[in-house]
Backbone as CSV, one residue per row, in Angstrom:
resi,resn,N_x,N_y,N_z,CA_x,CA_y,CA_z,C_x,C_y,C_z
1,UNK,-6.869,8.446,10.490,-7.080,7.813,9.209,-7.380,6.335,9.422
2,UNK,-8.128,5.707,8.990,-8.407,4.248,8.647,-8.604,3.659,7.871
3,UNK,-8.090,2.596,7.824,-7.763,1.676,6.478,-9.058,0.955,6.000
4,UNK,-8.939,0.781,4.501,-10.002,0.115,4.341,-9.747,-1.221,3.153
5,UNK,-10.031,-1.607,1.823,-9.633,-2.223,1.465,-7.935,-2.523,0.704
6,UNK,-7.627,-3.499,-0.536,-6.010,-4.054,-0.387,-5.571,-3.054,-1.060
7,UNK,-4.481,-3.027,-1.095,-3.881,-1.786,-1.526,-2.595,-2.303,-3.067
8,UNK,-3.233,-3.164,-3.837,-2.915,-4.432,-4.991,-3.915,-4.300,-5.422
9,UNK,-5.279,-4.681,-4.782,-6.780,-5.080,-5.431,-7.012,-3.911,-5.371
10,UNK,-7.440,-2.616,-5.863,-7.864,-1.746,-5.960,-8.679,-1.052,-6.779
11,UNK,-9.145,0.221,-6.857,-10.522,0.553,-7.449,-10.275,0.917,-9.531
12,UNK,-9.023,0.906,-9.559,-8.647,0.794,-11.170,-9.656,-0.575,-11.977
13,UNK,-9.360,-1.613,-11.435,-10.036,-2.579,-11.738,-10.962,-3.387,-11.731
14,UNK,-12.764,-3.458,-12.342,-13.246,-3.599,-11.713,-14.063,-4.882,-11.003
15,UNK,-13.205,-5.595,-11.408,-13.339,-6.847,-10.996,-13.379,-6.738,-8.994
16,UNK,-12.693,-6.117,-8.369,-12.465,-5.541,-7.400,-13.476,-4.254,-6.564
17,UNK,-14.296,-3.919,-7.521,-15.132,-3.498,-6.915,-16.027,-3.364,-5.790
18,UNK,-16.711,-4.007,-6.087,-17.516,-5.273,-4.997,-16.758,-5.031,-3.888
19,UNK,-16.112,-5.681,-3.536,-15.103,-6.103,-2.095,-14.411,-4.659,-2.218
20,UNK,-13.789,-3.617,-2.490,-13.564,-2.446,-2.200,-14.313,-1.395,-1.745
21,UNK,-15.638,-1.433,-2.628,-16.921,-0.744,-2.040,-17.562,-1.008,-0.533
22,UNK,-17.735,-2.336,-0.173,-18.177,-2.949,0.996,-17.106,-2.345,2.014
23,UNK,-15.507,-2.966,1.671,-14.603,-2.250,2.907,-14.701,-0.481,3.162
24,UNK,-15.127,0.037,1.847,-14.888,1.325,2.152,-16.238,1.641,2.579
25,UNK,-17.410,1.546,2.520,-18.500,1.309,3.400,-18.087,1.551,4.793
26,UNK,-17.585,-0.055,5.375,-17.336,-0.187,6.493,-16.882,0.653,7.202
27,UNK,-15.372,1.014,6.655,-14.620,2.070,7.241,-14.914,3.053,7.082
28,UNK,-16.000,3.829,6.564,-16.619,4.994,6.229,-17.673,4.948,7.838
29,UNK,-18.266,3.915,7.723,-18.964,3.776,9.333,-18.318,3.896,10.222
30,UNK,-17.123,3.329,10.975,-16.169,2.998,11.570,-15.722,4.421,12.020
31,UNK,-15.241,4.875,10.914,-14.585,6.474,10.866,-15.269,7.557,11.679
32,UNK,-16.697,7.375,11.081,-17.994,8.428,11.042,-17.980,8.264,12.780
33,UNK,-18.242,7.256,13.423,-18.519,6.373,14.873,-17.775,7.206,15.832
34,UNK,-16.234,7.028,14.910,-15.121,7.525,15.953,-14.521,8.676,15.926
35,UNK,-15.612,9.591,15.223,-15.668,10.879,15.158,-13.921,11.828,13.890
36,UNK,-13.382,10.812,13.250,-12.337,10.576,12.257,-12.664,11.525,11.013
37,UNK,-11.702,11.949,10.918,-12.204,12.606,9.354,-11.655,11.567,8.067
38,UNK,-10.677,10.873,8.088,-10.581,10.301,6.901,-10.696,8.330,6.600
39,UNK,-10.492,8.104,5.550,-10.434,6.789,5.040,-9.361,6.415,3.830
40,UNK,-8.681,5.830,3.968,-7.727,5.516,2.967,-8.408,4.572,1.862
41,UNK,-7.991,4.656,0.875,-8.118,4.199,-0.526,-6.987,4.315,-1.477
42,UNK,-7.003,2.680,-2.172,-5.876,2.504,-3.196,-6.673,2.544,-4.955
43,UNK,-5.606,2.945,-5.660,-5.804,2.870,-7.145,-5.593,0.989,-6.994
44,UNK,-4.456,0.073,-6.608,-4.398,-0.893,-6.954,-3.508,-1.285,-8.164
45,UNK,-2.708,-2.367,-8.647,-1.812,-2.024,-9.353,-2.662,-2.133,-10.887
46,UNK,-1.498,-1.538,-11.777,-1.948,-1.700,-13.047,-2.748,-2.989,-13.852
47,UNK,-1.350,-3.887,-14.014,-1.870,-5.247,-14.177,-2.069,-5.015,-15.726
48,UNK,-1.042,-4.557,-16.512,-1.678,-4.230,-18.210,-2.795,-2.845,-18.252
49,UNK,-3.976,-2.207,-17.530,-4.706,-1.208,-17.896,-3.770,-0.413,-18.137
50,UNK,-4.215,0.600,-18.864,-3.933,1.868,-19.180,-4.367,2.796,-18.059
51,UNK,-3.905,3.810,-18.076,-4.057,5.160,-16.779,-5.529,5.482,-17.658
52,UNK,-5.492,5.873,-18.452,-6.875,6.552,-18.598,-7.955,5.372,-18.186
53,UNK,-7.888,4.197,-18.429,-8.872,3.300,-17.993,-8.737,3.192,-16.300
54,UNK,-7.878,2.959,-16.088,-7.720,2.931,-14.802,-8.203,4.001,-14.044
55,UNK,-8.178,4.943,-14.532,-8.552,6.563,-13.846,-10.187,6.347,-14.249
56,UNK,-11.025,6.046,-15.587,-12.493,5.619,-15.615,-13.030,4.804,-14.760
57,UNK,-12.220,3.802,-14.297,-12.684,2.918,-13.409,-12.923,2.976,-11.835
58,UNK,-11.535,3.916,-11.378,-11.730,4.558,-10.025,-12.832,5.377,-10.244
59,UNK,-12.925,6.266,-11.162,-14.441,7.485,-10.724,-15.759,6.701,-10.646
60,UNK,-15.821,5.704,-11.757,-17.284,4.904,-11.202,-17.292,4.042,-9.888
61,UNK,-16.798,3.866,-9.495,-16.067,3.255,-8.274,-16.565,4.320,-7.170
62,UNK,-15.816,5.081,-7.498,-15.755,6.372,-6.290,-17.029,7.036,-6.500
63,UNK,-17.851,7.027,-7.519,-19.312,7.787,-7.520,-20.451,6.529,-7.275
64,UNK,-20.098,5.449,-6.588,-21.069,4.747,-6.176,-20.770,5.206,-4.413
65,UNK,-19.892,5.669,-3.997,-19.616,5.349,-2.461,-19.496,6.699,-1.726
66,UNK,-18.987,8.040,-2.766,-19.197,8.750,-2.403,-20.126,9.993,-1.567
67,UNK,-21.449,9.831,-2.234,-22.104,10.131,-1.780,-22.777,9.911,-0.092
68,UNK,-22.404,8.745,0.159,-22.705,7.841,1.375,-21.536,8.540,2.455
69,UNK,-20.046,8.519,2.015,-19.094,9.093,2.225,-19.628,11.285,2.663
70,UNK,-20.133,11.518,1.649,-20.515,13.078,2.020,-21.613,13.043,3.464
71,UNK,-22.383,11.945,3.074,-23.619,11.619,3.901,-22.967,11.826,5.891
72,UNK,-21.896,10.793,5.825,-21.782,10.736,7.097,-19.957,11.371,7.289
73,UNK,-20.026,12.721,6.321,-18.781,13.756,6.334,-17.601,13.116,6.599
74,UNK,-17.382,11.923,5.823,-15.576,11.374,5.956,-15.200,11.874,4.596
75,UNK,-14.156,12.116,4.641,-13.012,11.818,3.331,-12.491,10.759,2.602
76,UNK,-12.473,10.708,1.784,-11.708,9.538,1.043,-10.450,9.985,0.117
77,UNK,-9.426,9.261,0.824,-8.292,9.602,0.605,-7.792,8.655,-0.437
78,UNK,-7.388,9.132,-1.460,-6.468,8.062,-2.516,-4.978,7.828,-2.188
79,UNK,-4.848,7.536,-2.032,-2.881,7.350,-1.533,-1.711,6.952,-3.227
80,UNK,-1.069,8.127,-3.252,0.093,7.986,-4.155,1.512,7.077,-3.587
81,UNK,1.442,6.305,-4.305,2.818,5.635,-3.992,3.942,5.580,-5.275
82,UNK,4.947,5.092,-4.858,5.778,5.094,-6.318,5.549,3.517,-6.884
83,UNK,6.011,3.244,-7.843,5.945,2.113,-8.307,7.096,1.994,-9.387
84,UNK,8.355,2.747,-8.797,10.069,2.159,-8.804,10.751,1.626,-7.668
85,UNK,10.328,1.885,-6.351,10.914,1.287,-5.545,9.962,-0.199,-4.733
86,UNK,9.286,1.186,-4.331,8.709,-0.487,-3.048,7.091,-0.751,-3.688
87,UNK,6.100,-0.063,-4.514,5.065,-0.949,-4.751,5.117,-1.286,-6.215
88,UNK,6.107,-1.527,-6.983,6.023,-2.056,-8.432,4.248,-2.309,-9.118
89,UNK,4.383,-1.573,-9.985,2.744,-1.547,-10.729,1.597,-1.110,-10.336
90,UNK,1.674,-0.682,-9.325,0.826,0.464,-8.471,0.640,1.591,-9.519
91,UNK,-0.500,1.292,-9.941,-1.756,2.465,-11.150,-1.168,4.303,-10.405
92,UNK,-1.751,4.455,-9.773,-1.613,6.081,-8.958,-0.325,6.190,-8.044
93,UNK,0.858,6.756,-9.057,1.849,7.041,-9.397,2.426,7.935,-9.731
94,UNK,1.716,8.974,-10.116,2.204,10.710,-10.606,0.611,11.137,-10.202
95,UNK,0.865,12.624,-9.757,0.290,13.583,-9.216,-0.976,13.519,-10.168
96,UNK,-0.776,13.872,-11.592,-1.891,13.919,-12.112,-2.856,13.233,-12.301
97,UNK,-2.324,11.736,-12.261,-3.773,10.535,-12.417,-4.655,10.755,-11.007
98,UNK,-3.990,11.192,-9.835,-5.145,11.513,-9.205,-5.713,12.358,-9.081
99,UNK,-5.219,13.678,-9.560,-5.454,15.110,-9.437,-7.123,14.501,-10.606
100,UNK,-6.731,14.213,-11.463,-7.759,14.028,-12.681,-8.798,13.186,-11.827
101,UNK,-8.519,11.720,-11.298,-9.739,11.374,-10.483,-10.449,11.816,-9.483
102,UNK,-9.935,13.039,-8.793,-10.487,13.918,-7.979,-11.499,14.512,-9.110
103,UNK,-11.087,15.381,-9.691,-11.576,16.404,-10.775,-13.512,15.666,-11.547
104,UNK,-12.912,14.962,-11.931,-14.407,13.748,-12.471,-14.805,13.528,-11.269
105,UNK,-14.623,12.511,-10.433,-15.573,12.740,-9.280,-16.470,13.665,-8.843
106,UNK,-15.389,14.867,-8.859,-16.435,16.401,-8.399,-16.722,16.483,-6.959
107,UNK,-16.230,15.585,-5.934,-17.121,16.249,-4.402,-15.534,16.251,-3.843
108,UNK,-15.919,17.485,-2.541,-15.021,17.597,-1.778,-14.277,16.868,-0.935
109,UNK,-15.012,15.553,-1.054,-14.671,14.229,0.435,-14.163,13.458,-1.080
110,UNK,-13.451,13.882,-1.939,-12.547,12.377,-2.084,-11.202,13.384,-2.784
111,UNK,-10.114,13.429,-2.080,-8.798,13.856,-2.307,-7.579,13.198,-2.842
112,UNK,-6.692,13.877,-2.555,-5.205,12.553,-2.588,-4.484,12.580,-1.361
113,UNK,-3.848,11.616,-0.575,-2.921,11.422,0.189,-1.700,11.994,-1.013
114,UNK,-1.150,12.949,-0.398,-0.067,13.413,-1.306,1.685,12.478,-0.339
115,UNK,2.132,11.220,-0.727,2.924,11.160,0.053,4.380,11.339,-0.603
116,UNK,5.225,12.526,0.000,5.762,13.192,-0.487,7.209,12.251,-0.610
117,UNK,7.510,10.850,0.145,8.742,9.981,0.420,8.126,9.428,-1.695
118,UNK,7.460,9.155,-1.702,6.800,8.549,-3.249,7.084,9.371,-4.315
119,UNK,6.492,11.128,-3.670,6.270,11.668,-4.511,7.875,12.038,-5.209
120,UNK,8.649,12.264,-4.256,10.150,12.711,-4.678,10.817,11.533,-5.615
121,UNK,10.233,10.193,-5.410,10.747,9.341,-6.508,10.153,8.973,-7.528
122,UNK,9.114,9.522,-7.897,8.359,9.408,-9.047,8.562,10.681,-9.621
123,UNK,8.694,11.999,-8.814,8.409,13.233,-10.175,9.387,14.201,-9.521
124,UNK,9.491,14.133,-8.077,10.386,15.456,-7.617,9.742,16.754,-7.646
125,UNK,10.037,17.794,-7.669,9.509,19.026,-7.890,7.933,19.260,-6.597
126,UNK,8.864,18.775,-5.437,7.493,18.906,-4.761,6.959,19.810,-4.098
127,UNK,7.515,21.016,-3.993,6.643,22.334,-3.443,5.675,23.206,-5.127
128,UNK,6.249,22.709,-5.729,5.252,23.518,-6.891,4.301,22.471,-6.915
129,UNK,4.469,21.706,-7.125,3.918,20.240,-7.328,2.147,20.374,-6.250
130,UNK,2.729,20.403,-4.843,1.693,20.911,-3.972,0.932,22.449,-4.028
131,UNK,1.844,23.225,-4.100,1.190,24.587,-4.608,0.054,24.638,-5.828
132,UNK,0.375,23.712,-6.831,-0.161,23.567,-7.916,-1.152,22.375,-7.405
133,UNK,-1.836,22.107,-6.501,-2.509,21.145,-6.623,-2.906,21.147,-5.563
134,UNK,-3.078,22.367,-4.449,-3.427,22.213,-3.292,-4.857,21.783,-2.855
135,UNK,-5.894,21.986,-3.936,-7.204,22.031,-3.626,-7.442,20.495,-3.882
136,UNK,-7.146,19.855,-4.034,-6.847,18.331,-4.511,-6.443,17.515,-3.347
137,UNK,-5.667,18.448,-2.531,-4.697,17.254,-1.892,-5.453,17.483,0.064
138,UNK,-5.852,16.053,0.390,-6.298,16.261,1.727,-5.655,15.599,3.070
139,UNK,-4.204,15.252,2.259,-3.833,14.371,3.625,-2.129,14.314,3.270
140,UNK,-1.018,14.277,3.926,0.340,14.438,3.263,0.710,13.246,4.205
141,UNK,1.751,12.290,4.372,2.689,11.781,4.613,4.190,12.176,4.673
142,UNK,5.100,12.087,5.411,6.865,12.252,5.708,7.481,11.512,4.496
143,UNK,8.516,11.499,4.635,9.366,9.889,4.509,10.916,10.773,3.779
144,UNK,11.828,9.926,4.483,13.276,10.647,4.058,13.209,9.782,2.870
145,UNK,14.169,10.189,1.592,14.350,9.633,0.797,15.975,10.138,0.491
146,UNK,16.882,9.233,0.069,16.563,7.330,-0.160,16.475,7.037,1.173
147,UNK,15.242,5.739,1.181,15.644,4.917,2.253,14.538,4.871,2.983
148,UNK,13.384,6.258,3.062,12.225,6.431,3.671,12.741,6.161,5.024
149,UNK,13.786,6.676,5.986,14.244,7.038,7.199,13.806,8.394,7.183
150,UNK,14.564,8.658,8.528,14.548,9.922,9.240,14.365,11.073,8.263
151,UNK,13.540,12.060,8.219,13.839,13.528,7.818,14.510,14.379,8.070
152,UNK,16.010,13.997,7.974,16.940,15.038,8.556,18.014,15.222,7.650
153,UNK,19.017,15.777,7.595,20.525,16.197,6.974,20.756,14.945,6.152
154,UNK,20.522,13.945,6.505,20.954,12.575,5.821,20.188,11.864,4.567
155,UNK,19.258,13.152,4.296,18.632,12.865,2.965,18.208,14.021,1.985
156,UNK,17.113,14.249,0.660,17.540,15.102,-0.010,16.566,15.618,-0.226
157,UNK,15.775,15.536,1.011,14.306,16.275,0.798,14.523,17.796,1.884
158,UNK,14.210,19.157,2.018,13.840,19.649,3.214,12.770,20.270,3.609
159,UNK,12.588,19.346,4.700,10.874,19.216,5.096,10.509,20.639,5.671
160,UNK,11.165,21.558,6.061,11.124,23.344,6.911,10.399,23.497,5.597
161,UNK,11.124,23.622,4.230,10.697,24.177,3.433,9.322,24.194,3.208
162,UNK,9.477,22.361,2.922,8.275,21.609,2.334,7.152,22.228,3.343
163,UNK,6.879,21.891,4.870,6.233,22.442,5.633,5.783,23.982,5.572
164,UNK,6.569,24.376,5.248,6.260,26.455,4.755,5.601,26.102,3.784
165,UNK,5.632,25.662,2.540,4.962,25.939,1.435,3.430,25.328,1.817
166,UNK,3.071,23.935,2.121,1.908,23.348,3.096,0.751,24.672,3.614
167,UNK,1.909,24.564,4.448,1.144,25.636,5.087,0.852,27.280,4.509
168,UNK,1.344,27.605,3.351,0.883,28.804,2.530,-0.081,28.765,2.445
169,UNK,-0.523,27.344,1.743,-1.441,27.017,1.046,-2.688,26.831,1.679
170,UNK,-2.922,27.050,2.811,-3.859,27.010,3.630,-4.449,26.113,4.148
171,UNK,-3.952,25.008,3.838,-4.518,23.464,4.649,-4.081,23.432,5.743
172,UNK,-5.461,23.139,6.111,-5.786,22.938,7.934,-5.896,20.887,8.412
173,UNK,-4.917,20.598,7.541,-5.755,18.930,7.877,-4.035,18.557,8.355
174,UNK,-4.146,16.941,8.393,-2.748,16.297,9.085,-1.763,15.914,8.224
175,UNK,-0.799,16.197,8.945,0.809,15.800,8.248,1.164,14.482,9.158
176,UNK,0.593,13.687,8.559,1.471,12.216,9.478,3.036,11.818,8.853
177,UNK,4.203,11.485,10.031,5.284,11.008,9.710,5.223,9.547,9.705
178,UNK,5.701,9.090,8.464,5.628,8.034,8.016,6.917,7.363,7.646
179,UNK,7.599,7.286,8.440,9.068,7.257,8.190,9.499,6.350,8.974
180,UNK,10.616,5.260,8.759,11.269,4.092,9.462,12.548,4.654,10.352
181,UNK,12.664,4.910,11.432,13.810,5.462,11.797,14.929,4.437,11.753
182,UNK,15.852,5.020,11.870,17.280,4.103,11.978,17.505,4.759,13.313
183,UNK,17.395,5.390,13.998,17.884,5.566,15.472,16.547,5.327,16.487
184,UNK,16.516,5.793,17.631,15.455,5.748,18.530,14.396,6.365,18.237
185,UNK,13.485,5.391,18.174,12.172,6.426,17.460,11.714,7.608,18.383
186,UNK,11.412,7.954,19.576,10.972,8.775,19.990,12.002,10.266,19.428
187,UNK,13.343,9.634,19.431,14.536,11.080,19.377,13.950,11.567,17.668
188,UNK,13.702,10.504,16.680,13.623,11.056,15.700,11.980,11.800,15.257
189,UNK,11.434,11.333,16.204,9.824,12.059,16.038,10.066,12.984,16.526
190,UNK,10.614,13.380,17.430,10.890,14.514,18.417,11.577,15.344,16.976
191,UNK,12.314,15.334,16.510,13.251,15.868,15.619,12.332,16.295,14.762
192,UNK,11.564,15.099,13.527,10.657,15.597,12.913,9.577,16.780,13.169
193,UNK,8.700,16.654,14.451,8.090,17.475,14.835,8.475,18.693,15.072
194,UNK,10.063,18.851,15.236,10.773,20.088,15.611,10.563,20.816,14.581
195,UNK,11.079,20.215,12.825,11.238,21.020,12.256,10.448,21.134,11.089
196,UNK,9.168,20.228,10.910,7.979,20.678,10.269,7.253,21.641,11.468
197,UNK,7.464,21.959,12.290,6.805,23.204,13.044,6.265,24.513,12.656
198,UNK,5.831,24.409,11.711,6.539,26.006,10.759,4.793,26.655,11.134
């Protein structure tokens, strides 16, 4: 995955355009070069819009770049975060404002980063949540919650599960762990990897 423009300034607003389009350009080249399937992309925070404006503004946004994006077969990934804990006012926030900017768009190369440490503090309910939205979603993230540590006993997500249901659903793309350990990182990747194995 590679990054492309701020993840504050984002495609809700379109003052921000301009300079979001160009980075995601770039990293759309970049990607394509290094033989990568994806590119990250932010909604950007609210700032007063409304979701429905904000959601009009990403699709014209996303139907100037997309095509260029199909052209040289990257993805464009929207990334869900919460906006109660760590990104306050961050627009794409519940499942559906992006599920819907996928939907208007219409092409297969622009999805959601479904990240599930966000998703459990904004809505919870996250194996239906993904089941119900699998054709939407092209990229997942870890994260223990509270605390976005380790994925293990010491929090209130379980990832075996979460990982079974994923994988029902037939997605063939990446599960990156995105998680801050509190112990030795290698012991707790090792751990993670053990038991999303499914």
């Amino acid at each position: 995955m590679v990054g492309s423009h701020s993840l504050t300034n984002g495609l809700a607003e379109p003052k921000f355009h301009d300079e979001c389009l160009a980075k995601l350009r770039e990293a759309i080249d970049a990607t394509s070069a290094a033989g990568f399937p994806i590119v990250i992309s932010f909604s950007g925070n609210r700032r007063g819009i409304p979701d429905d404006v904000g959601i009009e503004n990403s699709v014209k946004a996303l139907k100037k770049i997309v095509g260029y994006a199909e052209k040289k077969k990257v993805n464009i990934i929207l990334e869900y975060l919460n906006s109660k804990v760590n990104h306050k006012d961050y627009m794409f926030d519940n499942t559906a404002w992006g599920v819907e900017v996928c939907k208007r768009v219409g092409s297969e190369r622009v999805k959601i980063l479904y990240d599930i440490y966000h998703a459990q503090i904004m809505e919870g309910d996250i194996i239906r949540t993904i089941r119900a939205n699998k054709d939407y979603i092209g990229h997942y993230h870890t994260g223990g919650n509270p605390g976005r540590n380790e994925i293990d006993e010491t929090q209130e997500l379980y990832y075996p599960a979460i990982m079974k249901a994923i994988a029902e659903t037939g997605f063939e793309g990446y599960v990156a762990h995105e998680f801050v350990p509190k112990r030795d990182p290698l012991e707790s990747l090792t751990y993670a990897t053990r038991i999303c194995d499914v």
